[in-house]
SEDOKE-695500 format. One record per residue: residue number from 1; residue in three letters; x, y, z of N, C-alpha, C, O, CB in turn. Coordinates in steps of 0.2 Angstrom, whole numbers, plus 5000, padded with zeros to 4 digits. Atoms other than C-alpha are relative to their C-alpha. Glycine has a CB too. Layout:
<recs>
NUM  Ala  X  Y  Z  X  Y  Z  X  Y  Z  X  Y  Z  X  Y  Z
...
</recs>
This chain:
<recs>
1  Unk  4997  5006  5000  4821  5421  5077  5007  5000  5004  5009  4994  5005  5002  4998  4992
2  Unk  4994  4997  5000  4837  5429  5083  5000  4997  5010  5005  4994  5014  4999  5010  4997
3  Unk  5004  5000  4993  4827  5427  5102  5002  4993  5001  5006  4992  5005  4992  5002  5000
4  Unk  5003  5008  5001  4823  5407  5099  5008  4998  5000  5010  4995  5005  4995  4998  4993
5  Unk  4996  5003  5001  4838  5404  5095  5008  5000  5006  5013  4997  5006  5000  5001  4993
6  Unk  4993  4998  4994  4850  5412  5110  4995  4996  5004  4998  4992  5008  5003  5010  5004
7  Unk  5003  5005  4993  4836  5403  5122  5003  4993  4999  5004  4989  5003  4990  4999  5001
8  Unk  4999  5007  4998  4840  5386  5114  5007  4998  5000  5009  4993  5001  4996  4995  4994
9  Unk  4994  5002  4999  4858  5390  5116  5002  5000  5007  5006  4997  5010  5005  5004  4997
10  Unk  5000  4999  4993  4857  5395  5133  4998  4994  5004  5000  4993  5009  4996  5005  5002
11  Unk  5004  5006  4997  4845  5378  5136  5006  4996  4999  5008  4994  5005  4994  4998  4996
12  Unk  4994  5006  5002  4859  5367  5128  5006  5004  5006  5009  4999  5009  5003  5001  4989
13  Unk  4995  4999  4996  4871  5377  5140  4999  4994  5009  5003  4990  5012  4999  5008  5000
14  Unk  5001  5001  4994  4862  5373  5156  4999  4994  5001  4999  4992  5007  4996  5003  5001
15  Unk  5000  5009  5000  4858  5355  5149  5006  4997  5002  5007  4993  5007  4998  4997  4994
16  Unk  4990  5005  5001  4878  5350  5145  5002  5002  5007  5005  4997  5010  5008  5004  4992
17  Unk  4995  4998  4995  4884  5359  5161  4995  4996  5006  4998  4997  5011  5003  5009  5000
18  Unk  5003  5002  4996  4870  5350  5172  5003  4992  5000  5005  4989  5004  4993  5001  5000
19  Unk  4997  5005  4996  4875  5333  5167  5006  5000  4998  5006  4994  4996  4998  4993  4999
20  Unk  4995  4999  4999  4892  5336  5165  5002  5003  5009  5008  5004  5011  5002  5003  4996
21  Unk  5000  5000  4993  4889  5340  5183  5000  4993  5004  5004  4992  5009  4996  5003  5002
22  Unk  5002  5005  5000  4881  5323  5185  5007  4994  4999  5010  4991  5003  4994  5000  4993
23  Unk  4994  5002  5001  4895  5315  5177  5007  4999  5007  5010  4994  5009  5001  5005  4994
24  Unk  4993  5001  4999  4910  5320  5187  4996  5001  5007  4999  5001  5013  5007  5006  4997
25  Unk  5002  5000  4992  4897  5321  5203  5002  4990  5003  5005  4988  5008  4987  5003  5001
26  Unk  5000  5007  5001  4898  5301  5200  5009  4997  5000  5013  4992  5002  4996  4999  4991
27  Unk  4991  5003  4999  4918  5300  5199  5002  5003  5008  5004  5000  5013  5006  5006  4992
28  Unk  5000  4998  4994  4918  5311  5212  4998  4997  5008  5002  4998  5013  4997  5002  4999
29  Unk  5004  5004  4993  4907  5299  5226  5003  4996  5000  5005  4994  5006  4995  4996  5001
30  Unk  4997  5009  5002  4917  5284  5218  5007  5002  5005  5009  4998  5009  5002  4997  4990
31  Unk  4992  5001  4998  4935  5292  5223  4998  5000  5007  5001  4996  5011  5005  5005  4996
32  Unk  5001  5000  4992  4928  5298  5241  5000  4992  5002  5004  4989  5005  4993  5005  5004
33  Unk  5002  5005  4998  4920  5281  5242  5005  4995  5002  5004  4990  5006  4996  4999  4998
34  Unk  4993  5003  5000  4939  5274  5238  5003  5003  5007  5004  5000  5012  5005  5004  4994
35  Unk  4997  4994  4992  4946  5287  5251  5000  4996  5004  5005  4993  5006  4994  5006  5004
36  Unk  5001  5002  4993  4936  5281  5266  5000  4993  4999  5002  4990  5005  4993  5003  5003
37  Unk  4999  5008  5000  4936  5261  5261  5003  4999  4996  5001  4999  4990  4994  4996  4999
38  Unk  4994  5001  5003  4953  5258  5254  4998  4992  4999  4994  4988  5002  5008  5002  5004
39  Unk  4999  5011  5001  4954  5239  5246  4992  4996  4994  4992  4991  4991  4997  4995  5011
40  Unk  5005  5004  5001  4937  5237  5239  5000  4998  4992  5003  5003  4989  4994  5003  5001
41  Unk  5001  5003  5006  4935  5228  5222  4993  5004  4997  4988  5006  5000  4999  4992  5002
42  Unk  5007  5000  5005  4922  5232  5207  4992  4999  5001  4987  5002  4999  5002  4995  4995
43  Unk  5007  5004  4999  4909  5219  5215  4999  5006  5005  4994  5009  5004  5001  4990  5004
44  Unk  5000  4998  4993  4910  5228  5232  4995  5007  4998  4990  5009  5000  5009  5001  5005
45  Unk  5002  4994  5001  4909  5246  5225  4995  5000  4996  4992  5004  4999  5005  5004  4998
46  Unk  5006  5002  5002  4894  5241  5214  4995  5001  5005  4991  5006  5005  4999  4993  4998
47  Unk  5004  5002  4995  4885  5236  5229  4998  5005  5005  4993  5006  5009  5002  4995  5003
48  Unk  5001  4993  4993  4889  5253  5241  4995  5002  4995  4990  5003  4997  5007  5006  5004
49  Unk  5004  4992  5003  4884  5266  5226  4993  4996  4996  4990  4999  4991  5006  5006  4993
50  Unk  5004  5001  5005  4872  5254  5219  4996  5001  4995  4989  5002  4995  4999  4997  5001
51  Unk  5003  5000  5007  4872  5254  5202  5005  4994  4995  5009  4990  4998  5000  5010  4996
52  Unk  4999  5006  5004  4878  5243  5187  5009  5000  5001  5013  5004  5002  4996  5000  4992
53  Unk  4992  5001  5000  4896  5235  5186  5003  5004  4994  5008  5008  4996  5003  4991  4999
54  Unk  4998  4999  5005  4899  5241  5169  5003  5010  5001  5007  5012  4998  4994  4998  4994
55  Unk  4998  4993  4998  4898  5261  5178  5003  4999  5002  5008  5001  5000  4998  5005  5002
56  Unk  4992  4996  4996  4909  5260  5190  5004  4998  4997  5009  4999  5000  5002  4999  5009
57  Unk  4994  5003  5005  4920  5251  5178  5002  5007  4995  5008  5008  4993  4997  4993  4996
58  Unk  4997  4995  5002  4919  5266  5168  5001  5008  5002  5002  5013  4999  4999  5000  4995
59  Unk  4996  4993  4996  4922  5279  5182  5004  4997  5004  5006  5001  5009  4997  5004  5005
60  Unk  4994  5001  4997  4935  5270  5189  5005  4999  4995  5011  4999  4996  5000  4994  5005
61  Unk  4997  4998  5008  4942  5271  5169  5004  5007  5002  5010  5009  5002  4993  5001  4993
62  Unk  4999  4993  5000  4941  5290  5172  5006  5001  5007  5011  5004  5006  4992  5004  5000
63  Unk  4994  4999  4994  4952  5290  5190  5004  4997  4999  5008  5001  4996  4999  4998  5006
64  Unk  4994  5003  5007  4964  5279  5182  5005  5003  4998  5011  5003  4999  4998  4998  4993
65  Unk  4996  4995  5005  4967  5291  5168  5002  5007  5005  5007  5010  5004  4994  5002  4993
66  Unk  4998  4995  4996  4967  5303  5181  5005  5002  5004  5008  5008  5005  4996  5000  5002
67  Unk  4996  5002  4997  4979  5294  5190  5000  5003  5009  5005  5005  5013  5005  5000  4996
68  Unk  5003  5000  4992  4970  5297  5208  4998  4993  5002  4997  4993  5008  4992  5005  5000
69  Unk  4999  5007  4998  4969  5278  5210  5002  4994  4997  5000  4992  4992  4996  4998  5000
70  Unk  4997  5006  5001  4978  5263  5209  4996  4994  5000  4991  4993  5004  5004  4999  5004
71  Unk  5003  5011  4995  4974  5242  5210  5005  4998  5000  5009  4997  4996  4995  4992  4994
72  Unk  4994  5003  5000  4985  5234  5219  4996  4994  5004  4991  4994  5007  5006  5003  5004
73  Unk  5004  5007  4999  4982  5215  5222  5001  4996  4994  5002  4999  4988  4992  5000  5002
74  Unk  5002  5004  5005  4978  5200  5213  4991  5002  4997  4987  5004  5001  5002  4993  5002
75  Unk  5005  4999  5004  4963  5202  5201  4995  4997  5004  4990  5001  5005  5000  4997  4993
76  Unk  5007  5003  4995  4951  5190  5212  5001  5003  5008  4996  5004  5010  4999  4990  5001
77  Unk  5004  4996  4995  4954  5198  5228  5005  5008  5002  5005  5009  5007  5000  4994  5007
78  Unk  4999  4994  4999  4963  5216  5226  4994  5004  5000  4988  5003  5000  5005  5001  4996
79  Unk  5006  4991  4997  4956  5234  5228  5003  5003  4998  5009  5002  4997  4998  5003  5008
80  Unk  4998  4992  5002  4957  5251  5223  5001  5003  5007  4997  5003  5011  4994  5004  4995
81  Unk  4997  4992  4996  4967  5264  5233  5003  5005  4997  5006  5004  4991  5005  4998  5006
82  Unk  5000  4993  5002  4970  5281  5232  5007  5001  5000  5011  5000  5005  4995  5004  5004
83  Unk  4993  4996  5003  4985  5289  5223  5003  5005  5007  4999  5009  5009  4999  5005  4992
84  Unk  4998  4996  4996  4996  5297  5237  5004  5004  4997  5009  5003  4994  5002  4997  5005
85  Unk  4996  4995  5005  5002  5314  5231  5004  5002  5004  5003  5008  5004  4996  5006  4996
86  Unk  4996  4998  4996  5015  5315  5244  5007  4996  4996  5010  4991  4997  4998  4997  5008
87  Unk  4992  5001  5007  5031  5313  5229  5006  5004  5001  5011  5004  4998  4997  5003  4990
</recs>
């Protein structure tokens, strides 16, 4: 039993740390994808990584908090750019 039960911790390891890979692989594309095209909006960045508004709304939550990006602009036609760590 002793067996069974280090495989299903080890399974559970390999699972959490794959999509927690998954995860920040996704915050990750988003902030390059900031990077190299400064300005884009919510609608815009949907459409490059396309997938739904509600994700990149909540990986662009997570850079935020991160404070690796900014919005500057007005709400209908600003964009996100990237936090310059030159302080």
């Amino acid at each position: 039993m002793q067996v069974l039960l280090s495989e299903t911790i080890i399974s559970n390891k390999i699972y959490n740390d794959g999509l927690n890979d998954g995860l920040n692989g996704g915050v990750n594309h988003l902030f390059l994808l900031i990077k190299d095209k400064p300005g884009l909006n919510t609608k815009q960045l949907k459409d490059v990584i396309k997938t739904s508004q509600r994700t990149v709304e909540r990986l662009i939550k997570e850079l935020k908090k991160a404070d690796k990006i900014i919005f500057k602009g007005v709400p209908k036609t600003g964009g996100y750019y990237v936090v310059n760590d030159d302080k």
